[in-house]
NUKOLDREN-108121 format. One line per field, with one value per residue: x, y, z of N, C-alpha, C in turn; residue number from 1. Coordinates in Angstrom, 1 decimal, padded with zeros to 4 digits, always signed. Layout:
N
n.xx = c(X/...) .
n.yy = c(Y/...) .
n.zz = c(Z/...) .
ca.xx = c(X/...) .
ca.yy = c(Y/...) .
ca.zz = c(Z/...) .
c.xx = c(X/...) .
c.yy = c(Y/...) .
c.zz = c(Z/...) .
n = c(NUM/...) .
// end
This chain:
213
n.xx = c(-014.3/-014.1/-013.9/-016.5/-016.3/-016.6/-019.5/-019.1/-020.4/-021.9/-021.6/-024.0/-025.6/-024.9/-023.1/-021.3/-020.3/-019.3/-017.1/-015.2/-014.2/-013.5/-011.3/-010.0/-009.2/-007.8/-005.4/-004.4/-003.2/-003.0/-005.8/-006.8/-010.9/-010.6/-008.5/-009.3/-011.8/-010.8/-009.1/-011.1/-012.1/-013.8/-016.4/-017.8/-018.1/-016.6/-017.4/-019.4/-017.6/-016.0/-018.4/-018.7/-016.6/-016.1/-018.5/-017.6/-015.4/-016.2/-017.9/-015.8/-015.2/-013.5/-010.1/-009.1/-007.1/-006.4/-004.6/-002.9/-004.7/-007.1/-008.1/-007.2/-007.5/-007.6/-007.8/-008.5/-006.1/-006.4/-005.2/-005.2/-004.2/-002.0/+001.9/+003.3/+006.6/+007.8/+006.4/+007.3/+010.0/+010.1/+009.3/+011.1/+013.3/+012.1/+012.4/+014.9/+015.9/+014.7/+015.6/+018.2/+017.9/+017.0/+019.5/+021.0/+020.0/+020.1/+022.6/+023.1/+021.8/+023.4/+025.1/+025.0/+023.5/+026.2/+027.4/+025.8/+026.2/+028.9/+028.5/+027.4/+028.9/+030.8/+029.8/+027.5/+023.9/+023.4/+025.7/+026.8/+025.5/+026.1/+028.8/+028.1/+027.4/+029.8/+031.5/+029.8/+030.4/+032.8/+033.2/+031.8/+033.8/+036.1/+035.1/+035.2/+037.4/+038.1/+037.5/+038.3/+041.1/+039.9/+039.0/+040.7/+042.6/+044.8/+048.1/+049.4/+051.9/+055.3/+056.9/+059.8/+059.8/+059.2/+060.6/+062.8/+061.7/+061.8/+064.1/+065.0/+064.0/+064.8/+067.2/+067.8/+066.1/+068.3/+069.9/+068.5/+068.1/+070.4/+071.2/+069.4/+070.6/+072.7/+072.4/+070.6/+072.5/+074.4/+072.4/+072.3/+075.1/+075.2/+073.2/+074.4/+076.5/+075.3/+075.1/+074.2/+070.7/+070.0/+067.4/+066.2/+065.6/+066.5/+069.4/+068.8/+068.0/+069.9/+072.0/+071.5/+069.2/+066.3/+064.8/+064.9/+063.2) .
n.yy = c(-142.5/-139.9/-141.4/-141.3/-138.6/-139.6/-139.2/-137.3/-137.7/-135.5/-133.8/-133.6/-131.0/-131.2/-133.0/-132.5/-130.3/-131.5/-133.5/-131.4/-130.3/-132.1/-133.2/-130.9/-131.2/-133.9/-133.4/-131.1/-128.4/-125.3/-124.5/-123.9/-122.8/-123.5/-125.4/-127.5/-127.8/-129.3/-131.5/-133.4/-134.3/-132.5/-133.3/-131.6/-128.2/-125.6/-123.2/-123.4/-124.8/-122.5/-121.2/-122.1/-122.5/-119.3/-119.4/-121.3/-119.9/-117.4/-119.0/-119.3/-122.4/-123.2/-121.5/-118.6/-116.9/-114.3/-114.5/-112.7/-112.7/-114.4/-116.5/-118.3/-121.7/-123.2/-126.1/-125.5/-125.6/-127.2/-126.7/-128.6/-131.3/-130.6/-132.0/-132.8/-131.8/-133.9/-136.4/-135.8/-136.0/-138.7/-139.7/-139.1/-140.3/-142.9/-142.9/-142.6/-145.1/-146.8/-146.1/-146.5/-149.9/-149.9/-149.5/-151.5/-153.9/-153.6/-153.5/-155.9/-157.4/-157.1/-157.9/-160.8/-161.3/-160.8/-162.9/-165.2/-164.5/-165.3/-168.3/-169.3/-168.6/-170.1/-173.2/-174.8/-175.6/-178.5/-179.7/-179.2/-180.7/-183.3/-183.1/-183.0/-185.7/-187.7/-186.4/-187.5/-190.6/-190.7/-190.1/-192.3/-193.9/-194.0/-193.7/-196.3/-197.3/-196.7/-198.3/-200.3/-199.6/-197.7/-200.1/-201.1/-203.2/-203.1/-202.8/-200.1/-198.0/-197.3/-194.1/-194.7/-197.2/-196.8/-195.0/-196.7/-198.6/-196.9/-195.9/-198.9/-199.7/-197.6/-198.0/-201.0/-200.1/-198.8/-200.9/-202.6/-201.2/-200.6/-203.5/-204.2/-202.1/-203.8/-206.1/-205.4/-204.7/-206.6/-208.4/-207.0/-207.1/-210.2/-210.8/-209.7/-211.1/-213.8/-217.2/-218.8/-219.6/-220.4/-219.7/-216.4/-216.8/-219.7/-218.8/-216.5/-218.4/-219.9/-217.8/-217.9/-216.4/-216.8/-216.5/-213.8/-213.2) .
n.zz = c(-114.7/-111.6/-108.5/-106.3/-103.4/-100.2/-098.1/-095.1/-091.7/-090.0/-086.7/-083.9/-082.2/-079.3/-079.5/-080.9/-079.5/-077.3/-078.5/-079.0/-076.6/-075.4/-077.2/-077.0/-074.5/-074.9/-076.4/-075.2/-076.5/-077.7/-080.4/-083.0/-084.5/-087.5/-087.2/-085.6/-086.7/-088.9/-088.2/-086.7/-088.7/-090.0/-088.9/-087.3/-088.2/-089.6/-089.1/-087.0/-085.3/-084.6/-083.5/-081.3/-079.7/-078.9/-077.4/-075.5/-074.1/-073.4/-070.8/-069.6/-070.0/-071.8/-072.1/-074.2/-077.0/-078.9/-081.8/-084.0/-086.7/-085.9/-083.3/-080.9/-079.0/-075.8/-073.5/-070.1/-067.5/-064.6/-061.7/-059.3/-061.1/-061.1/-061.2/-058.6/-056.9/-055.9/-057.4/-059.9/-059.5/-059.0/-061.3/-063.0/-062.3/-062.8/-065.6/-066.2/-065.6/-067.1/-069.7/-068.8/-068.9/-071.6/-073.0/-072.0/-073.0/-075.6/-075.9/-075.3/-077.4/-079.5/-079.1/-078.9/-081.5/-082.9/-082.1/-082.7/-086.1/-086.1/-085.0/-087.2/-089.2/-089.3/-088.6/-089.1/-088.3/-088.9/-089.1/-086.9/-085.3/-086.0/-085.2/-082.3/-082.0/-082.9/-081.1/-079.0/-079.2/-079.2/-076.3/-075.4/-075.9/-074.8/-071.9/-071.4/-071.9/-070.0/-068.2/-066.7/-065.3/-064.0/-062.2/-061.0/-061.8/-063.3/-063.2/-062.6/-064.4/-063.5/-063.5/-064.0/-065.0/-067.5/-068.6/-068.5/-070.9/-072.5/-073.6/-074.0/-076.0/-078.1/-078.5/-079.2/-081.4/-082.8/-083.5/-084.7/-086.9/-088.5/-088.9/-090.3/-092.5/-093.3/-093.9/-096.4/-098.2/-098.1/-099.2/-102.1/-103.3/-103.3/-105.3/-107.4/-108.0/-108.4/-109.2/-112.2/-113.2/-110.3/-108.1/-106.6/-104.0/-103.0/-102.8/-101.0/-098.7/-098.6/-097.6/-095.0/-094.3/-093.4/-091.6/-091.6/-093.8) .
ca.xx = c(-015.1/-013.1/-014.9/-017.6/-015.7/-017.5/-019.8/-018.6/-021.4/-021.8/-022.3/-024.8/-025.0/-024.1/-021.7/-020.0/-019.6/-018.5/-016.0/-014.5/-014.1/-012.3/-010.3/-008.8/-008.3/-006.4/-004.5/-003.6/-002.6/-003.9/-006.3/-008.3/-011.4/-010.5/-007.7/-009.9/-012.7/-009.7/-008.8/-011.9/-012.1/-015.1/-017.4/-018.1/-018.0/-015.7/-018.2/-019.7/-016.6/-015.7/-019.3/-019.0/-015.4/-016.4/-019.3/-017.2/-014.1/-017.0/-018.2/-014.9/-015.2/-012.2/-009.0/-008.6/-006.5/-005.9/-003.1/-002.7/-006.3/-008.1/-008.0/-006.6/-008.4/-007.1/-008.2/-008.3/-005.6/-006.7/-004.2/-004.4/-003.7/-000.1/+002.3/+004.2/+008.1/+008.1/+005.6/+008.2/+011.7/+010.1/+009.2/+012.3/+013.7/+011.5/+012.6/+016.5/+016.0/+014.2/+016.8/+019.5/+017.7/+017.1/+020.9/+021.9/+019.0/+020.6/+024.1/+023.1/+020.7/+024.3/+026.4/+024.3/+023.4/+027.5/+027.8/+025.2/+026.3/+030.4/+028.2/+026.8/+030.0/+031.6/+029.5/+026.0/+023.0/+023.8/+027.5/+027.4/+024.9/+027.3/+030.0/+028.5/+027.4/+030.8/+032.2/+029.4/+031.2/+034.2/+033.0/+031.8/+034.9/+036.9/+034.7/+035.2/+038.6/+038.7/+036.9/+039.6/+041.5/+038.9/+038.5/+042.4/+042.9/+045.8/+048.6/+050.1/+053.6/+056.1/+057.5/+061.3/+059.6/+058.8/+061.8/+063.6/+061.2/+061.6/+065.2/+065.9/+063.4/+065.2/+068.4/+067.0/+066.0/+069.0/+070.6/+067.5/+068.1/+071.8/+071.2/+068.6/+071.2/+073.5/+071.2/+070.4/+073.7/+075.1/+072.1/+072.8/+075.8/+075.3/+072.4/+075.0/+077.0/+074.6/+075.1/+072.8/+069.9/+070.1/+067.0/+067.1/+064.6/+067.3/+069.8/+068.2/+068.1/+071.6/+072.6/+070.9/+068.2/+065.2/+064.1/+064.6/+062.6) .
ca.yy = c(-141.6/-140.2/-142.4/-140.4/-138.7/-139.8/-137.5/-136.8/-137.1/-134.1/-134.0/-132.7/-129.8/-131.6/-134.4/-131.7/-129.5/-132.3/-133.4/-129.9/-129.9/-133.7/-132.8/-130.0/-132.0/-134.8/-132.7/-130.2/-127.4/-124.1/-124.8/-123.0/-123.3/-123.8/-126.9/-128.5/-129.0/-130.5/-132.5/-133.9/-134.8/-132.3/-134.1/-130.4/-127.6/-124.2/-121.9/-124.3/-124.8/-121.3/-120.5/-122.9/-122.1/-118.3/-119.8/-122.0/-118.8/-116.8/-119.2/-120.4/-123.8/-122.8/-120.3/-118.1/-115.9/-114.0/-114.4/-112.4/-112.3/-115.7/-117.0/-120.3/-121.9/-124.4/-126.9/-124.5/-126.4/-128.0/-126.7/-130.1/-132.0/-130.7/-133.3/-132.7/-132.1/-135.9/-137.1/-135.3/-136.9/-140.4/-139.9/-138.9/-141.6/-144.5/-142.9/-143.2/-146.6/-147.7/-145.7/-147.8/-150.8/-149.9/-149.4/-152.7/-154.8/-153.2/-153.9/-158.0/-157.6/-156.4/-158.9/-162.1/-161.0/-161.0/-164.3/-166.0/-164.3/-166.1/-169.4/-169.3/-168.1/-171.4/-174.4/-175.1/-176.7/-179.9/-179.9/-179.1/-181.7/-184.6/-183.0/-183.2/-187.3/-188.0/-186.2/-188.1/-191.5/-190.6/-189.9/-193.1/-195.2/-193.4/-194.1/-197.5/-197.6/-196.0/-199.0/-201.3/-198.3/-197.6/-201.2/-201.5/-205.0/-202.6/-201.9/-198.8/-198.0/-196.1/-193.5/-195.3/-197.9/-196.2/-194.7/-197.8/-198.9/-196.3/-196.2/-200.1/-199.0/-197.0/-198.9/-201.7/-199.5/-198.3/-201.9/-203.4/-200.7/-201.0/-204.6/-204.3/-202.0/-204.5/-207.3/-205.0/-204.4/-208.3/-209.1/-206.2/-208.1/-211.2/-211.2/-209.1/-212.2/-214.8/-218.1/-218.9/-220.8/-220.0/-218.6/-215.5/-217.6/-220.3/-217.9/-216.2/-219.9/-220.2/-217.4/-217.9/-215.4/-217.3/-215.7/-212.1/-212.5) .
ca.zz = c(-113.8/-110.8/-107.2/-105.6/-101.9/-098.9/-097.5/-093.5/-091.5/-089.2/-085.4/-083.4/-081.6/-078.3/-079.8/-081.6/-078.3/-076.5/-079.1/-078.7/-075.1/-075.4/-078.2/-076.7/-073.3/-075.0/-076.4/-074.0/-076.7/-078.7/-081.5/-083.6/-085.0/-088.1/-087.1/-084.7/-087.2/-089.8/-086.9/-086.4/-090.4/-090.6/-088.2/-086.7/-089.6/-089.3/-088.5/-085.4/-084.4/-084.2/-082.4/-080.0/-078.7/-078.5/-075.9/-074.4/-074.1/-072.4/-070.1/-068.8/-069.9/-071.8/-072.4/-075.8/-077.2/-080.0/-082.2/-085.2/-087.4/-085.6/-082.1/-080.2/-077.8/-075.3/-072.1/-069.0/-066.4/-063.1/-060.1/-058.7/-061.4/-061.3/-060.6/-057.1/-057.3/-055.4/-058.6/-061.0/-059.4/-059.5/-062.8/-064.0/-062.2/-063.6/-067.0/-066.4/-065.4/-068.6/-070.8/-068.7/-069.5/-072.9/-073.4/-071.8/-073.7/-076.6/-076.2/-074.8/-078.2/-080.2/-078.7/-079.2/-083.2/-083.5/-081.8/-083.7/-087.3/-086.1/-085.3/-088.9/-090.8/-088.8/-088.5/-089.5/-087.6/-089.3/-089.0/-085.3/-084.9/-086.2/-083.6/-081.5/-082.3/-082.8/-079.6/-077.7/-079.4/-078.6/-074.6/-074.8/-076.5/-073.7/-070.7/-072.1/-071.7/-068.3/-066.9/-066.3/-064.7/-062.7/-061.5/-060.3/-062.5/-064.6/-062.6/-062.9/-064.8/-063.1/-064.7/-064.2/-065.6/-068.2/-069.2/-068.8/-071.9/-074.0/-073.9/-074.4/-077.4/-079.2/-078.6/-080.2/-082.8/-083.9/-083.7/-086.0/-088.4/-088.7/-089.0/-092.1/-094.0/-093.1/-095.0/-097.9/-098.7/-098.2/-100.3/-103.3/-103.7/-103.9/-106.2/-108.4/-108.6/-108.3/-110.4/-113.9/-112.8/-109.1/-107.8/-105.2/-103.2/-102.8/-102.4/-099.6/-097.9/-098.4/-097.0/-093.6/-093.9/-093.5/-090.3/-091.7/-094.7) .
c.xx = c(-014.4/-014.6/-015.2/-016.6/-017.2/-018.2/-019.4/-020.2/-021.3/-022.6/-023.2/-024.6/-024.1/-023.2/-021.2/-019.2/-018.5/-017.4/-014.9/-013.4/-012.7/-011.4/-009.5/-008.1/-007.7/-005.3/-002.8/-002.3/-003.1/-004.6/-007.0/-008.8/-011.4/-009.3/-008.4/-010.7/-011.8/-009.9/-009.7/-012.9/-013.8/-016.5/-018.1/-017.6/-017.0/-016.2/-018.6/-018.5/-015.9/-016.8/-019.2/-017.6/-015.8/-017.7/-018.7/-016.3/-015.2/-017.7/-017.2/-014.5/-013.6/-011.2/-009.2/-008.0/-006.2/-004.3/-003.4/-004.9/-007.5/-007.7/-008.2/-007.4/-007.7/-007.7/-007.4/-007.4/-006.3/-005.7/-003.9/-004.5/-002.5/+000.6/+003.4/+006.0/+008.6/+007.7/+006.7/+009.7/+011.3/+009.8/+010.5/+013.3/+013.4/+012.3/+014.1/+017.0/+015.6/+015.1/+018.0/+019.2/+017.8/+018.4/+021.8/+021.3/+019.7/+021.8/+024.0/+022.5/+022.1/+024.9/+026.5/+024.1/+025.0/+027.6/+027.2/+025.5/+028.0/+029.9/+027.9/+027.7/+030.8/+031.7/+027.8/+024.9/+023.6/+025.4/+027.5/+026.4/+025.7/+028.4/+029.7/+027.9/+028.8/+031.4/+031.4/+030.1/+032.1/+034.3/+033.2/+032.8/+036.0/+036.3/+035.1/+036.6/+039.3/+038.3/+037.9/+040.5/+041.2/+038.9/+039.8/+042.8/+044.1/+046.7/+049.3/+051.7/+054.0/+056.6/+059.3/+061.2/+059.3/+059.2/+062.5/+063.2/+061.4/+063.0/+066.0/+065.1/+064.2/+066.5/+068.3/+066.4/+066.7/+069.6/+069.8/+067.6/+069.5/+071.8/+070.4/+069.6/+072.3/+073.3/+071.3/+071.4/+074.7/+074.2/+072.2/+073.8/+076.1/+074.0/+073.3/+075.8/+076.2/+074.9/+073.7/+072.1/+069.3/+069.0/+067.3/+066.2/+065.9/+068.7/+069.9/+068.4/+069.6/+072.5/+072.2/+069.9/+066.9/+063.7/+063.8/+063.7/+061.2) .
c.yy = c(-141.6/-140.6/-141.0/-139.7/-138.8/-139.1/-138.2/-136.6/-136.4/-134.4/-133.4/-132.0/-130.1/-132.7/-133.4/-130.8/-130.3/-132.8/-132.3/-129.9/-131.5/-133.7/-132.3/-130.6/-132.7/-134.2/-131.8/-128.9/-126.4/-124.8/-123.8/-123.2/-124.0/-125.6/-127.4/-128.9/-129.6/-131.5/-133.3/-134.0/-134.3/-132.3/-132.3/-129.0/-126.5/-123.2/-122.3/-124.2/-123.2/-120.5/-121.2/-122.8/-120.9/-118.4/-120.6/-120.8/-118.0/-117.2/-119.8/-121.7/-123.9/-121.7/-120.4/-117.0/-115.7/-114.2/-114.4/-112.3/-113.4/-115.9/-118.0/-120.9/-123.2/-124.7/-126.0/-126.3/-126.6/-127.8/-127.9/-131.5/-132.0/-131.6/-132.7/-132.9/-133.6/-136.5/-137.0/-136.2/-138.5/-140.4/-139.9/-140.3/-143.0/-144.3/-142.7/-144.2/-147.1/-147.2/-146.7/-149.2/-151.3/-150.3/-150.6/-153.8/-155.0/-153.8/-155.9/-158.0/-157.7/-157.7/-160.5/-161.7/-161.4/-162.4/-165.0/-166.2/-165.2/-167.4/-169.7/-169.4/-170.0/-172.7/-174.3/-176.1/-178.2/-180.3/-180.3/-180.4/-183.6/-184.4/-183.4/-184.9/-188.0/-187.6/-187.0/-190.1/-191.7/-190.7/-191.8/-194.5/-194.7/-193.8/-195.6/-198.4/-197.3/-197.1/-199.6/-200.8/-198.3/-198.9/-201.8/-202.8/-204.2/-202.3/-200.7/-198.9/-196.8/-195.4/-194.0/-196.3/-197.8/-195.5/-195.5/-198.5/-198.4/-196.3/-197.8/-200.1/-198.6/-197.6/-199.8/-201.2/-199.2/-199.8/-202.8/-202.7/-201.0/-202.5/-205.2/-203.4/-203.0/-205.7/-206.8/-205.0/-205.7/-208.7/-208.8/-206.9/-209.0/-211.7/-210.0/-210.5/-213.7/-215.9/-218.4/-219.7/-220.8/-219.0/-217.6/-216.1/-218.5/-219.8/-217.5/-217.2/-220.0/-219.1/-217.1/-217.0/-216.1/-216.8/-214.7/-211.9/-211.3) .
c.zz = c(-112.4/-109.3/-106.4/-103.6/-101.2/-098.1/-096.0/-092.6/-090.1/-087.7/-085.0/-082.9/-079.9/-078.6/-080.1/-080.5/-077.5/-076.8/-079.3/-078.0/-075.0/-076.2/-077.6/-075.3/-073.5/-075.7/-076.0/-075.2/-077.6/-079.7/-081.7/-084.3/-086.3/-088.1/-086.5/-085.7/-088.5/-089.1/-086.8/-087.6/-090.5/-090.0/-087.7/-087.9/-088.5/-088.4/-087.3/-084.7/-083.8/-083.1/-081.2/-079.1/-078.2/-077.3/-074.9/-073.1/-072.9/-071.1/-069.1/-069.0/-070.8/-072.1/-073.6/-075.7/-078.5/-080.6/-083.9/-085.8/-087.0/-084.1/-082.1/-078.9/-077.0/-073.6/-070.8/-067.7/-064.9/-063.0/-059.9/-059.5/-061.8/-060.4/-059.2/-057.6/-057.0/-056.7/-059.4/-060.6/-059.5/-060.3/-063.7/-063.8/-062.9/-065.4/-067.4/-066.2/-066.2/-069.6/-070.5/-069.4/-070.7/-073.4/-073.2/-072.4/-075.4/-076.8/-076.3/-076.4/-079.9/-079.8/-079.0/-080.7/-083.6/-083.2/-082.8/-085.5/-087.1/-086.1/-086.8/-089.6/-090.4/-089.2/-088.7/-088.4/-087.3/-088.6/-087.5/-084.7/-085.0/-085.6/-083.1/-081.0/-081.9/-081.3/-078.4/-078.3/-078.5/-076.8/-074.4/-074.6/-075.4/-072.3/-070.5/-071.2/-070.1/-067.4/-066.3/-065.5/-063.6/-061.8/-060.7/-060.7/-062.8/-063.1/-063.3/-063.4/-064.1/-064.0/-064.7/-065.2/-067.3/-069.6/-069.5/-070.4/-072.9/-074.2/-074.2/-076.4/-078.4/-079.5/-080.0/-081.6/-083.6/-083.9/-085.4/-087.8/-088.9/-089.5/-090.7/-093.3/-094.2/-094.3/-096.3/-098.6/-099.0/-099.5/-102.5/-103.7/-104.1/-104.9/-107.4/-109.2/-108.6/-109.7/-110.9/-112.8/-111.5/-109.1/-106.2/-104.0/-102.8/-102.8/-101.4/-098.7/-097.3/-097.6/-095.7/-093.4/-094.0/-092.9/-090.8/-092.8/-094.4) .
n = c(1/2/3/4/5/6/7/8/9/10/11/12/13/14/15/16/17/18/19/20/21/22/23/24/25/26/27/28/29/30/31/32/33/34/35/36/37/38/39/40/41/42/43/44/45/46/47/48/49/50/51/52/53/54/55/56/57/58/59/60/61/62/63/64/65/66/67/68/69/70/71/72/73/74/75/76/77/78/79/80/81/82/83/84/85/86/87/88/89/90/91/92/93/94/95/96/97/98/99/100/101/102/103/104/105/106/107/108/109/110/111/112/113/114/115/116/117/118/119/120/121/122/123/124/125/126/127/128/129/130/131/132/133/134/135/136/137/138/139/140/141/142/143/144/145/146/147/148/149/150/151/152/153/154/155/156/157/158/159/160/161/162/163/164/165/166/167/168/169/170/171/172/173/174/175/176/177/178/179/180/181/182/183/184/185/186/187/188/189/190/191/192/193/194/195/196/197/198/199/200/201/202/203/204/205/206/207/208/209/210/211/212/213) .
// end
């Protein structure tokens, strides 16, 4: 069974006039009787609505005009509620200054969405949250180290000093190494010929390497 429509219930003769009259002022454009009582889902029927514009049309309360086989009716203007060419340039103004705004809200609104979708693709809440754990460690295994520093106990290395170290370093380095293939190569040897019985433990002894093991 198709659901019952809702009956509309119908204004009075002065609600319905006065709905007319406010209609067409918030508005502010042609109607006729037939759209206005659409408009107003009914509440004021076709025919009312059509007698009651043609009293209003006659008394001034508003403009009509024909057009084509029906007539338009619309809210008679007030003179001085036109806006002043001063009213009109500060309007336009206030309304090129909220388009700026818009445009720059927009872009900051564009710019931050890309930032945050790069934070995302990167590093995660979590993730960034054990950074930044660890980086505050690390501050503090470092502040740590600065005290001593700070407190003038350390003296300072010159950089001659410095130099002088790293080059008796390397020296030494190449001598130690020289000196170990020196070893390998003595010991290759004599555990080629090594006598029966003879371990490479006593061996080693014998051949003065005691220190180097």
């Amino acid at each position: 069974m198709a659901p019952r429509k809702e009956k509309t219930e119908k204004a009075t003769a002065d609600q319905g006039t006065a709905m007319i009259i406010e209609y067409l002022k918030k508005q502010n454009r042609p109607y006729s009787a037939t759209d206005i009582s659409a408009n107003l889902h009914n509440k004021v029927t076709k025919t009312y609505a059509a007698k009651v514009l043609k009293e209003l049309h006659e008394s001034q309360v508003v403009a009509g005009k024909g057009a084509g086989k029906q007539w338009v009716y619309h809210a008679i203007q007030d003179p001085d509620d036109a806006m002043s060419l001063e009213d009109l340039a500060t309007m336009d103004k206030e309304i090129a200054d909220l388009r700026a705004t818009i445009a720059t809200a927009k872009a900051n609104e564009k710019l931050m969405r890309a930032n945050l979708v790069s934070v995302n693709a990167t590093l995660s809440t979590v993730e960034l949250r054990s950074s930044v754990s660890l980086l505050e460690l690390e501050k503090k295994e470092i502040i740590a180290r600065l005290g001593p520093l700070r407190s003038g106990n350390v003296k300072p290395v010159l950089p001659e000093e410095k130099e002088a170290v790293d080059k008796a370093w390397r020296e030494w380095s190449r001598k130690a190494s020289s000196r170990r293939k020196i070893c390998m190569e003595l010991w290759a040897i004599s555990t080629e010929e090594m006598e029966p019985g003879k371990t490479r433990k006593e061996l080693w002894e014998e051949l003065g390497l005691e220190g180097d093991e």
